[in-house]
N, C-alpha and C positions, 0 to 999 in steps of 0.2 A: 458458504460464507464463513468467513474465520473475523475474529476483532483480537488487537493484540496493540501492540506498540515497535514500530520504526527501532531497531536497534542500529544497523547498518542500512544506508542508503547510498548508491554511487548512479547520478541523475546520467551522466555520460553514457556508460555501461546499462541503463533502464536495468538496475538490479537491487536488489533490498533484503534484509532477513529481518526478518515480524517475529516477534518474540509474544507469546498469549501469555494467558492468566497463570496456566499450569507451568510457566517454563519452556515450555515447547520452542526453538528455533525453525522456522519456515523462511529457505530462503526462495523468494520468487524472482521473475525475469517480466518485465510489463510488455505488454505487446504493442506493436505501433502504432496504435489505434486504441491506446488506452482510454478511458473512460473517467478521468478525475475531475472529483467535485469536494471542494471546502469550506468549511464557513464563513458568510460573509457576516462581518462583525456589526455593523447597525441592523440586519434584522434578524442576525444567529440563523439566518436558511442558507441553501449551500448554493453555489454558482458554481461552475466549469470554472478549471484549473487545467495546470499545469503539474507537471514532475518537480519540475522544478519548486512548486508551492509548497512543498510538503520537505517535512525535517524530521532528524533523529529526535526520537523521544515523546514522537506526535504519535495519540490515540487512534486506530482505524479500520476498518470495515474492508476485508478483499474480498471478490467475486473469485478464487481461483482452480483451477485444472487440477487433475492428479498429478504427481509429480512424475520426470520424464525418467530415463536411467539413472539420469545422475542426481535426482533428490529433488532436482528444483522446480515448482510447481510455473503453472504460465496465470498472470493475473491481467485480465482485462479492465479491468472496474475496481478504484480504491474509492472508498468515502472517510474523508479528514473531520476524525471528530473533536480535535484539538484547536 
């Protein structure tokens, strides 16, 4: 699991690059069957989302893969902690 922040998101394309604490650029590909959960704002617990729920510059939790040839890891499971 990596935590970082949403630098780039393109909902269409299921593609994102996560930017962590250290700098690090992670860019992932969501699987079709992703797994998103956000805050729900009256009880601050999370509920099932969408791709679409989530934005550039939002704080987050991936479950992801090693990455493939070309860099990009496979994320099944994001948690929005923004």
């Amino acid at each position: 699991m990596i935590e970082g922040k949403i630098s780039k998101l393109d909902v269409e394309k299921r593609s994102a690059v996560i930017v962590t604490d250290d700098g690090a650029e992670i860019p992932v590909r969501f699987t079709d069957n992703v797994n998103v959960e956000v805050v729900e704002l009256e009880t601050q617990g999370w509920v099932g989302g969408e791709l679409a729920d989530l934005d550039e510059g939002y704080l987050v939790n991936l479950d992801i893969s090693p990455a493939d040839r070309d860099g990009v890891h496979s994320c099944g499971n994001i948690v929005s902690l923004s």
